[in-house]
N, C-alpha and C positions, 0 to 999 in steps of 0.2 A: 227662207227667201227664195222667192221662184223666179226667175228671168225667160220672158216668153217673147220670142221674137216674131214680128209682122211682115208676112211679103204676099207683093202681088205680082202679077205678068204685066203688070201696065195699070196705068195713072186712070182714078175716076172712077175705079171700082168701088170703093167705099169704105178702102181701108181705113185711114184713117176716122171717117166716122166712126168706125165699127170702136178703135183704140182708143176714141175719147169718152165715149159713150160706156166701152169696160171702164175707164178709170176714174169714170164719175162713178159707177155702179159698184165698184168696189169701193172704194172713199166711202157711199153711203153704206155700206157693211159695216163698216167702222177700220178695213185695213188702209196702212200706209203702202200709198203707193205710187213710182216714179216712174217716168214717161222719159226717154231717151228718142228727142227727135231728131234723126239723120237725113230728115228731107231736105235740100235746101229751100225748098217754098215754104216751109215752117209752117203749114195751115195747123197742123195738131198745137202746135207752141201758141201759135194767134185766137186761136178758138179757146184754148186754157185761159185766154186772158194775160199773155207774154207780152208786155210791150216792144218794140221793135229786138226782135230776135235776131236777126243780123246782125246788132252793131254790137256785139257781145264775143267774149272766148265761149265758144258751145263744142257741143258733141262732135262736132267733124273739123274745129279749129284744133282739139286736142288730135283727133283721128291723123289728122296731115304733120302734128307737128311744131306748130305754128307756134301755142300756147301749152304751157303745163298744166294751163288749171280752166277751171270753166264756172259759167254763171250757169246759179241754180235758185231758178223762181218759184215760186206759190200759185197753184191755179185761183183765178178769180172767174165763178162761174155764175152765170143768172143775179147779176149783180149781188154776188155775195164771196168769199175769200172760204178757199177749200183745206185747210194746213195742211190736208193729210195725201194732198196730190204734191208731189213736186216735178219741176219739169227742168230739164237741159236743151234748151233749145241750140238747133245748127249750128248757129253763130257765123261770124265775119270770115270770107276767103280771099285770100290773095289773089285766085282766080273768077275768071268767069262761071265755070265748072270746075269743082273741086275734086271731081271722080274721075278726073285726069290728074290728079297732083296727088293722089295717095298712094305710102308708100307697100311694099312688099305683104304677102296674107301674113307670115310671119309677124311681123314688125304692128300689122296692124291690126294681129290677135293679139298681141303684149299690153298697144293701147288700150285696147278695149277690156281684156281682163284687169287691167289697174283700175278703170272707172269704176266698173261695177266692183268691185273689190273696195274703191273708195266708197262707192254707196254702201257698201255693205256694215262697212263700219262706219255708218252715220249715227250720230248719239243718238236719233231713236231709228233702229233697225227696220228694213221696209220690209213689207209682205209679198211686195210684187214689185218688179221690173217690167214696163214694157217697151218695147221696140219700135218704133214706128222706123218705115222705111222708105227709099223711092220705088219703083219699079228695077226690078234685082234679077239679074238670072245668073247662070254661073256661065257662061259664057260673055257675056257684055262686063261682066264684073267679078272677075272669078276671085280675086285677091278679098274683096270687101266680102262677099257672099261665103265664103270659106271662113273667116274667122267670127263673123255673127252665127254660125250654125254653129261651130264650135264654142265658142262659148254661151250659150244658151241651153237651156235644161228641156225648152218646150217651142217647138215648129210650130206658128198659124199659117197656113195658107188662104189667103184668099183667093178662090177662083169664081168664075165666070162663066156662064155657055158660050161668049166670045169665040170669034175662032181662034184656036188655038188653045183655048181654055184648058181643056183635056189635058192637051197634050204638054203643055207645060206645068201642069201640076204632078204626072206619072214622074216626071224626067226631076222634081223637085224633090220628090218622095222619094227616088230613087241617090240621087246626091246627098240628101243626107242621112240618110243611111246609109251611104260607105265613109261619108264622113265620121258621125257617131250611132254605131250600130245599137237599136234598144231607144233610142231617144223617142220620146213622147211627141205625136204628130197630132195637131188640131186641123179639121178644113172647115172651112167657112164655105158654101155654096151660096151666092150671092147674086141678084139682077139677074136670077133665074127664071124664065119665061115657062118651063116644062122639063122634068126630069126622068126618061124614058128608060123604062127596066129597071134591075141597081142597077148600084153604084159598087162596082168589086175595085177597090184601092186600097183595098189590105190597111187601113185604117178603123178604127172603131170611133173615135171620137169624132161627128159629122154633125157640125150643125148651117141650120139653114135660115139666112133672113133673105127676104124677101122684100127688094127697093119698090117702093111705089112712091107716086107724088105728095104724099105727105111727107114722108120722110127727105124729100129732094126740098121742098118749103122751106122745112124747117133749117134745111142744113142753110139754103142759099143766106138766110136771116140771119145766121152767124149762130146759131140757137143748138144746142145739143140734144137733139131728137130723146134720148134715154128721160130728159127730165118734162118732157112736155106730156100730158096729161090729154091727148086728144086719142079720141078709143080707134082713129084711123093707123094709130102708131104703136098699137096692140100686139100684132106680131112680134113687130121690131124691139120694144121689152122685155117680152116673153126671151125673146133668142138672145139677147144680152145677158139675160138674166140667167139662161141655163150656161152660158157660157164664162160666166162669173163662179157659178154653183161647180161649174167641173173643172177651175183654177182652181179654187179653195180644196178642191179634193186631190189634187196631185200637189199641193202645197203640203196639206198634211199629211199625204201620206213620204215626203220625201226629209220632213221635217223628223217622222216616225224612223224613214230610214238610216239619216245622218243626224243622230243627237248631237 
């Protein structure tokens, strides 16, 4: 089981596409595999086909406290039922902003390793964990940002040529690695206009999609870009699909290293 966490600098990058899009893409591989939405706009949980994901115990009602236990749905995608996706959506908060009401990084790496820990031991055991998140830095959210790095096996980043792009991906790369030195970094380079020179980020694993107006269509529809069959959306496949193919390969190789 691999647990791969999602973060960006800021909202609208496309993270979430990118996280729905892998977990349809794995599902049709044939792995089991579970979606931990921490957003509170729940678009990941809404697009799987979550009905009102608010008014549920989800991933950040346990996170705060609130509830012990959480509601756990079935993706329903392209008018059809996926078993092999399951999702936790956000769920219901006492506040207006919940990312004011969470407690201690401690406190709220214990939550967080008991879910996954409860996923882990689901009677039929998942292949993949993924993370969707909001816009995260260790400064704005240092408590929440510290115990997702910590408990995850595998960093995505998604960056941007935004300004700031850069610069908040080095300083991310760099955080987590003094958090857990050796940990497995993915970047996504993403809504890239032009990418001048390398790219030296002492990462090996880089992959790159490339948003165009197809891809923005299909998302506005509600529709998950990976299953649509239009050859303008050919890149964007392609780069889901190598990024599926280089999960499964640090899955099995960590499965090789902890029998």
């Amino acid at each position: 089981m691999l647990t791969v966490l999602f973060l960006s600098q800021k909202g609208g990058v496309g993270k979430t596409l990118i996280i729905t899009s892998l977990a349809t893409a794995l599902a049709m591989r044939g792995y089991r595999t579970w979606l931990i939405d921490l957003d509170p706009g729940a678009t990941a949980s809404r697009v799987l086909g979550v009905n009102n994901p608010g008014s549920v115990n989800g991933s950040l009602t346990y996170l705060m406290g609130v509830a012990r236990t959480v509601k756990v749905s079935t993706a329903f995608i392209e008018d059809g039922t996926i078993g092999s996706i399951r999702i936790i959506p956000p769920g219901t908060s006492p506040v207006a902003n919940p990312y004011v009401a969470l407690p201690s990084a401690s406190v709220l790496g214990s939550r967080l390793s008991s879910l996954i820990r409860g996923i882990g031991s689901y009677r039929a055991r998942p292949n993949f964990i993924l993370i969707d998140t909001p816009a995260l830095s260790p400064a704005l959210n240092p408590g929440l940002t510290t115990a997702l790095i910590s408990n995850t096996e595998v960093i995505t980043l998604v960056a941007t040529d935004e300004p700031g792009g850069m610069g908040w991906l080095g300083s991310m790369l760099e955080y987590a690695s003094a958090i857990g030195p050796g940990r497995e970094s993915i970047i996504i380079l993403n809504k890239l206009s032009s990418i001048k020179g390398s790219l030296d980020i002492g990462v090996k694993n880089v992959i790159r999609i490339l948003r165009n107006s197809v891809i923005e269509a299909a998302w506005r529809l509600g529709s998950i870009p990976y299953l649509i069959k239009d050859p303008g959306l050919s890149q964007f496949r392609k780069a889901i699909d190598e990024l599926a193919v280089l999960l499964e390969r640090l899955n099995a190789e960590r499965v090789w290293a902890r029998p």
